[in-house]
ZADOFI-161364 format. One record per residue (C-alpha): residue number from 1; chain; residue in three letters; x, y, z. Coordinates in Angstrom, 2 decimals. Example, Ala and Ser with C-alpha at 12.3 -4.5 7.8 and 13.67 -1.06 7.14 Angstrom:
{pt 1, 'A', 'Ala', {12.30, -4.50, 7.80}}
{pt 2, 'A', 'Ser', {13.67, -1.06, 7.14}}
***
This chain:
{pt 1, 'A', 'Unk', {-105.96, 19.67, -97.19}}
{pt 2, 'A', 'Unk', {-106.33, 16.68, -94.86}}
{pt 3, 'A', 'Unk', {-105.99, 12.57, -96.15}}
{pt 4, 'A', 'Unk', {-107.61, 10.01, -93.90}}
{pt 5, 'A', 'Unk', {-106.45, 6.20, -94.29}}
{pt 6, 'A', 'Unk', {-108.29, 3.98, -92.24}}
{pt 7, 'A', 'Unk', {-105.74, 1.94, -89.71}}
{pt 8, 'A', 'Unk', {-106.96, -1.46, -90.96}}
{pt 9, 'A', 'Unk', {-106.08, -0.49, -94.27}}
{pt 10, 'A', 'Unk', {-102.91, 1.33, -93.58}}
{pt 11, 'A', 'Unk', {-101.74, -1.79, -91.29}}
{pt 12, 'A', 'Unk', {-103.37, -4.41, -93.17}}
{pt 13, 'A', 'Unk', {-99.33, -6.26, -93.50}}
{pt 14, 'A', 'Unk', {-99.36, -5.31, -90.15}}
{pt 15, 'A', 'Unk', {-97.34, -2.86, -87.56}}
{pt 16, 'A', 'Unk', {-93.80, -2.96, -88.99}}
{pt 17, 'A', 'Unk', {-93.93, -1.13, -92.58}}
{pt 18, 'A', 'Unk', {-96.04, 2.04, -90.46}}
{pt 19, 'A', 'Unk', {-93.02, 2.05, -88.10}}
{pt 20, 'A', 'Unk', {-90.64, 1.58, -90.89}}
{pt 21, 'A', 'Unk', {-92.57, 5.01, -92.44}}
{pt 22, 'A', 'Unk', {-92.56, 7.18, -89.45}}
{pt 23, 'A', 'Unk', {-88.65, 6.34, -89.29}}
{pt 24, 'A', 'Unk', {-88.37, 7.52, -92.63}}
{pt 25, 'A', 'Unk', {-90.46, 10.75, -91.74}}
{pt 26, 'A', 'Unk', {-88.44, 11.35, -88.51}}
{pt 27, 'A', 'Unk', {-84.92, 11.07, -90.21}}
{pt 28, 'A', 'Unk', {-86.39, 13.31, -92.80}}
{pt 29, 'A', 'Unk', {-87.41, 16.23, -90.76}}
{pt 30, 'A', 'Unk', {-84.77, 17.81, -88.41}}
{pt 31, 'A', 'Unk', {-87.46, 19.59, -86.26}}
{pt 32, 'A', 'Unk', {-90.33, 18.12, -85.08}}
{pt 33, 'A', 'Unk', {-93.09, 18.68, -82.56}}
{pt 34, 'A', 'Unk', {-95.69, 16.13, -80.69}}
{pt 35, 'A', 'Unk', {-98.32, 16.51, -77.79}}
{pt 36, 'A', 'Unk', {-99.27, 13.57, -75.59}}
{pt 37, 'A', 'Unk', {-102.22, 14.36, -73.45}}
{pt 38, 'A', 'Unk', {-102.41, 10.40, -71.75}}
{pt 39, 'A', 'Unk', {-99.79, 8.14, -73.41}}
{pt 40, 'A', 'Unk', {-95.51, 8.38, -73.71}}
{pt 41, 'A', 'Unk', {-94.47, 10.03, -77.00}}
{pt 42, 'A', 'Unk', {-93.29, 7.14, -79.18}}
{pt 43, 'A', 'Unk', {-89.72, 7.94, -79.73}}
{pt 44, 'A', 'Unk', {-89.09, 7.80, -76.01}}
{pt 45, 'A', 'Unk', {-91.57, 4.99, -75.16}}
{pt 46, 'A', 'Unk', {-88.82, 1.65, -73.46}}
{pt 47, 'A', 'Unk', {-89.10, -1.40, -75.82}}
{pt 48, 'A', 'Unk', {-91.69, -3.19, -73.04}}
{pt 49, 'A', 'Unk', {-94.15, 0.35, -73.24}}
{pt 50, 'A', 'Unk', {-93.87, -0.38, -76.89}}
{pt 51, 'A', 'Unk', {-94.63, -3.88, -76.94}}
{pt 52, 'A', 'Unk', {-98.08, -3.49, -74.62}}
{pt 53, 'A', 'Unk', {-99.38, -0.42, -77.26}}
{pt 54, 'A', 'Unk', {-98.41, -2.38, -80.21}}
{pt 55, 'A', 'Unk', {-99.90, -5.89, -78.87}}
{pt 56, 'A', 'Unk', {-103.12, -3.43, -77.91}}
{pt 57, 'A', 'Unk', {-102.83, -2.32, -81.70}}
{pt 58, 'A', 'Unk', {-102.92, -5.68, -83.05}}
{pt 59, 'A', 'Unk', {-106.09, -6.77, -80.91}}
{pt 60, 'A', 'Unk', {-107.75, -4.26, -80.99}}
{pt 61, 'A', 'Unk', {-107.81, -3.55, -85.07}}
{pt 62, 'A', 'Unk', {-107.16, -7.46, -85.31}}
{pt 63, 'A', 'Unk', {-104.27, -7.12, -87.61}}
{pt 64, 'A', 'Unk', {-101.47, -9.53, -88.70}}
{pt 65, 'A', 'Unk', {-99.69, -9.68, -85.29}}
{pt 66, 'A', 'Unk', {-95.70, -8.63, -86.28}}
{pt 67, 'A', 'Unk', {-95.63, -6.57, -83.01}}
{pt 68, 'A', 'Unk', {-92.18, -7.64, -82.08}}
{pt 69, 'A', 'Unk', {-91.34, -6.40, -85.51}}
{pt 70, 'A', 'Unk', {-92.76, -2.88, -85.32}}
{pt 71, 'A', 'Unk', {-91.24, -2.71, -81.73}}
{pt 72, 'A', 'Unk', {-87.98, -2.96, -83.33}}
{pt 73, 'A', 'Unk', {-88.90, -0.55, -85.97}}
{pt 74, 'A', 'Unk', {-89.89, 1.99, -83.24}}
{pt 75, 'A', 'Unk', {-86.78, 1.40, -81.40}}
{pt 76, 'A', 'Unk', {-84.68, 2.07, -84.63}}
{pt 77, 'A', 'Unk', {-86.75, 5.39, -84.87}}
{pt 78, 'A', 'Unk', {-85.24, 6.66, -81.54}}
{pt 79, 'A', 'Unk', {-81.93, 7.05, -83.34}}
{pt 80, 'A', 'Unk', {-82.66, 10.78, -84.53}}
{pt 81, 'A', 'Unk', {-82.29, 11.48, -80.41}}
{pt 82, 'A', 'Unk', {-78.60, 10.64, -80.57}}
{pt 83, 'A', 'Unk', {-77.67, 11.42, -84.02}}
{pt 84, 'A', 'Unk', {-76.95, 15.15, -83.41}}
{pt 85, 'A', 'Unk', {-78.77, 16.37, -86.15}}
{pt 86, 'A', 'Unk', {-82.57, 16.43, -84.59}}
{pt 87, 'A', 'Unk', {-84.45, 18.55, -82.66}}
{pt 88, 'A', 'Unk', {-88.14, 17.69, -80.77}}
{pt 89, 'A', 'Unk', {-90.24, 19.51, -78.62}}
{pt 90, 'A', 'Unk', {-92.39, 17.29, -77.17}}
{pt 91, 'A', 'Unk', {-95.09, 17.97, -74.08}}
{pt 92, 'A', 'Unk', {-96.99, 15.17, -72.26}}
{pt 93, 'A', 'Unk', {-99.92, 15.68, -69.97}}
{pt 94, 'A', 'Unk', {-98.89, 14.83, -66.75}}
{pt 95, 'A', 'Unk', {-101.84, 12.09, -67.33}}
{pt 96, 'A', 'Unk', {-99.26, 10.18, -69.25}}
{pt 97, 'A', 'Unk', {-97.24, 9.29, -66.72}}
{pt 98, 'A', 'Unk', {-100.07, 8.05, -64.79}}
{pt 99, 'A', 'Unk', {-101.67, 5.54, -67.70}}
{pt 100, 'A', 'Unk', {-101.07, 1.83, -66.62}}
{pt 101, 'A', 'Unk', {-99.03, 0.60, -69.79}}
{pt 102, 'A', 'Unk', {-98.19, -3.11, -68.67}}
{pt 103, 'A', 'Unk', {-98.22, -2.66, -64.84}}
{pt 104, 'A', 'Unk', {-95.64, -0.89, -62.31}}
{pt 105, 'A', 'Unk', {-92.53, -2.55, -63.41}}
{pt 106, 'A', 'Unk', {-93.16, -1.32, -67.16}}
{pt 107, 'A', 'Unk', {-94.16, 2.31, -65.93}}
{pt 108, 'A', 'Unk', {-90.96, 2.85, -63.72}}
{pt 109, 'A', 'Unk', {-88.42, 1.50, -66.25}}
{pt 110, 'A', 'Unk', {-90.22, 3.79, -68.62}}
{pt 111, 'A', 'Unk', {-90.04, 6.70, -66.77}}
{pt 112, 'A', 'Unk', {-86.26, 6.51, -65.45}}
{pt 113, 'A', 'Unk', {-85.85, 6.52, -69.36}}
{pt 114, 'A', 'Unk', {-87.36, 9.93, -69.99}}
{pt 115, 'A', 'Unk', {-85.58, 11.46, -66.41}}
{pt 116, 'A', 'Unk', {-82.23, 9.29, -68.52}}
{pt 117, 'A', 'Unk', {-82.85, 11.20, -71.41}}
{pt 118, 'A', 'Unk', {-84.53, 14.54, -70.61}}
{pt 119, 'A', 'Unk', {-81.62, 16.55, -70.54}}
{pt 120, 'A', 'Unk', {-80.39, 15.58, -74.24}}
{pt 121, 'A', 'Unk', {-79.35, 18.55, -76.54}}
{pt 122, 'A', 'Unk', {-81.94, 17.33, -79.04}}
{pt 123, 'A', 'Unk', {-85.29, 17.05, -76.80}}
{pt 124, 'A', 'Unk', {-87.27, 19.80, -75.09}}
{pt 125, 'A', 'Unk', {-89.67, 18.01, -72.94}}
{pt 126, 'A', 'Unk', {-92.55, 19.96, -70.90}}
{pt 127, 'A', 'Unk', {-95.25, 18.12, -69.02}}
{pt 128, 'A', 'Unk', {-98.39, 19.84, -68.33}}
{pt 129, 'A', 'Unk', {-99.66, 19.40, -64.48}}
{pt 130, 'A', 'Unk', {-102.66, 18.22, -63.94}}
{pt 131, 'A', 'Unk', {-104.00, 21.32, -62.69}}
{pt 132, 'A', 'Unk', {-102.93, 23.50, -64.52}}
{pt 133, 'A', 'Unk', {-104.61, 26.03, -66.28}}
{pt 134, 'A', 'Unk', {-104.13, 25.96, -69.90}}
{pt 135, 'A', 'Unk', {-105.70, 28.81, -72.46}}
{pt 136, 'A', 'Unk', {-106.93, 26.34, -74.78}}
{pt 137, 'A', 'Unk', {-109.72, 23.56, -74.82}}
{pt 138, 'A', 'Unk', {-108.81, 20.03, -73.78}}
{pt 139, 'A', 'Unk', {-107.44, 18.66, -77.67}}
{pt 140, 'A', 'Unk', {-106.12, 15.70, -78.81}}
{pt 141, 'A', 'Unk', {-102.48, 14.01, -79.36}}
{pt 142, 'A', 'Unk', {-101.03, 15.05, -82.40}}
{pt 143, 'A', 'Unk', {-97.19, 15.14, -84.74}}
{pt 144, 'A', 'Unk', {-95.55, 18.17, -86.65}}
{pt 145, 'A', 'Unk', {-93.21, 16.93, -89.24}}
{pt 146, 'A', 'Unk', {-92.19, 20.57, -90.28}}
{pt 147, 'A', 'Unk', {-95.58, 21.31, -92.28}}
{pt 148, 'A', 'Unk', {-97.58, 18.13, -92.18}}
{pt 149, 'A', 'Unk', {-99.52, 17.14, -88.39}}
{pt 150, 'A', 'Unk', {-100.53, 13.53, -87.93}}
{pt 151, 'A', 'Unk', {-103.40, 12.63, -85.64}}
{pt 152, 'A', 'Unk', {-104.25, 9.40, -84.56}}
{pt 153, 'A', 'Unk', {-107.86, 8.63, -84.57}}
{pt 154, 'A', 'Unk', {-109.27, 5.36, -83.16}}
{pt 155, 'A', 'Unk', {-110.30, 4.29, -87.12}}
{pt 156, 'A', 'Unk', {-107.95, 6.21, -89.17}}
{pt 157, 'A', 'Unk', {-104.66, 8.21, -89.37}}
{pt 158, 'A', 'Unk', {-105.27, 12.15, -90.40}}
{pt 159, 'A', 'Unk', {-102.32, 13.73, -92.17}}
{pt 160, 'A', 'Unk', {-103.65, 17.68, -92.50}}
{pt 161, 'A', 'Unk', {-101.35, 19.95, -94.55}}
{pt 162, 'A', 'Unk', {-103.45, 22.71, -95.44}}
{pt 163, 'A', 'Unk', {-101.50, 25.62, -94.31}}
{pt 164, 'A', 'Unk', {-104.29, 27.46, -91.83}}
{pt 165, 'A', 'Unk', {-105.11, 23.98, -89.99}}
{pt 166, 'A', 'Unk', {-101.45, 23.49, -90.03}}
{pt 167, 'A', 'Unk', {-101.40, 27.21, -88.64}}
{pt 168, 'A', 'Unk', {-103.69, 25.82, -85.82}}
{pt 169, 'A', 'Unk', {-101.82, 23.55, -84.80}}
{pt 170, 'A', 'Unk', {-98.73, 25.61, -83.95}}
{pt 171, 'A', 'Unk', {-101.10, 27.73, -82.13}}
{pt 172, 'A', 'Unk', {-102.48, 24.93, -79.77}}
{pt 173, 'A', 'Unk', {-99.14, 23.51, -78.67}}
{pt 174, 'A', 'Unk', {-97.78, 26.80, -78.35}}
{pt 175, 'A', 'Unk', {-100.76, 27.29, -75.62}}
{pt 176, 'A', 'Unk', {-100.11, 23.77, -74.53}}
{pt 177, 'A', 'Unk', {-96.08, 24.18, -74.13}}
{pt 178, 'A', 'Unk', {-96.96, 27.85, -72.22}}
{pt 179, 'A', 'Unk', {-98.68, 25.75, -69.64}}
{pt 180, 'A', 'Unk', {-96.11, 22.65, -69.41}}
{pt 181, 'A', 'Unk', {-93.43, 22.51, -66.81}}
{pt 182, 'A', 'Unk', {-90.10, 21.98, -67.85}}
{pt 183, 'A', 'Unk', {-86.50, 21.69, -66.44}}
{pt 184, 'A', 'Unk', {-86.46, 20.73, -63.02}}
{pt 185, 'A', 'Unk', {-89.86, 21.26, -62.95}}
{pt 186, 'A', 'Unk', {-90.76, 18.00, -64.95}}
{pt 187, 'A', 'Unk', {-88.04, 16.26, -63.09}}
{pt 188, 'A', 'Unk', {-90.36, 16.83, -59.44}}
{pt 189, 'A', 'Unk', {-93.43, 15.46, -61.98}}
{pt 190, 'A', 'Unk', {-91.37, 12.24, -62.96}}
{pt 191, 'A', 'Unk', {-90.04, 11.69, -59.75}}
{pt 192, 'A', 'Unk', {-93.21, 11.65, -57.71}}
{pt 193, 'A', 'Unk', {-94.83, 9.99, -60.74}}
{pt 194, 'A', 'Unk', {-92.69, 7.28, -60.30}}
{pt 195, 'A', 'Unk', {-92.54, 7.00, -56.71}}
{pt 196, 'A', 'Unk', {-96.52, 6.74, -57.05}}
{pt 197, 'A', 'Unk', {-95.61, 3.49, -59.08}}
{pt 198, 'A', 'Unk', {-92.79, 2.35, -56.44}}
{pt 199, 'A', 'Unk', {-96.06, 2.17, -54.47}}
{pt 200, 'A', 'Unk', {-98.45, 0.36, -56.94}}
{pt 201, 'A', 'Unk', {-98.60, -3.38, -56.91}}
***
């Protein structure tokens, strides 16, 4: 079965009572699973990455604006990192390292926070090059909290938990995760990633 709430419904108080949900849903589920194709998975994302998708958010929908409140929210959400009893496995598309999110000062400081926090006991993090050659079609971002994936669509969030979709799923990041680099692999990716934005003015 899949539910579809339209965003303008589901933030029609605005960003911070979403946030405040996902929290809940994160603290809730001790494994989880997300693939980012072009953006920062939200649990790692620095508080000034968070402010420019939030502010886009608000704009774009045109929504109360309570960003700074839904930045803190997310912020409070990357608590299950250091609370020893969470697990993620999260892979980015190299693409996401590359998106401009608020300019080269906000891309750097965001990605010495993943090369920071890579190496925590809770987080597997793979990035998939660029080049590389995946066995599955090019799919969208999505979240597994244990048996429920949540896709965000530009006009709605999808929560699917029939179990074949949810089946699916599993299959496509496992193919997505085959192809990702990991370990010191990802650091080279970060590294040159950011020395690309060293070089950006």
């Amino acid at each position: 079965m899949s539910r579809s709430v339209p965003w303008q419904e589901w933030l029609s108080t605005g960003t911070e009572a979403v946030q405040e949900e996902v929290v809940r849903r994160y603290q809730a589920t001790p494994e989880g699973v997300a693939y980012l194709p072009a953006m920062i998975w939200g649990t790692l994302q620095t508080e000034a990455y968070a402010t420019v998708i939030l502010g886009q958010v608000v704009e774009f929908l045109g929504i109360p604006d309570d960003a700074a409140a839904g930045v803190a929210a997310r912020m409070r959400r990357q608590r299950v990192l250091y609370d020893g009893e969470h697990r993620y496995d999260v892979v980015l598309g190299e693409q996401a390292l590359y998106t401009d999110i608020g300019g080269p000062k906000v891309m750097r400081e965001q990605i010495d926070r993943i090369l920071r926090d890579i190496d925590l006991p809770s987080l597997t993090l793979g990035v998939v090059p660029t080049s590389a050659r995946v066995n599955m079609h090019p799919v969208h971002a999505f979240n597994m909290y244990g048996d429920e994936v949540h896709v965000e669509l530009v006009s709605s969030g999808l929560t699917v938990t029939e179990p074949a979709e949810v089946a699916l799923y599993r299959k496509a990041f496992a193919r997505m995760r085959e192809a990702a680099l990991h370990g010191d692999a990802a650091k080279d990716l970060l590294r040159t990633a950011r020395a690309f934005w060293d070089g950006a003015s």
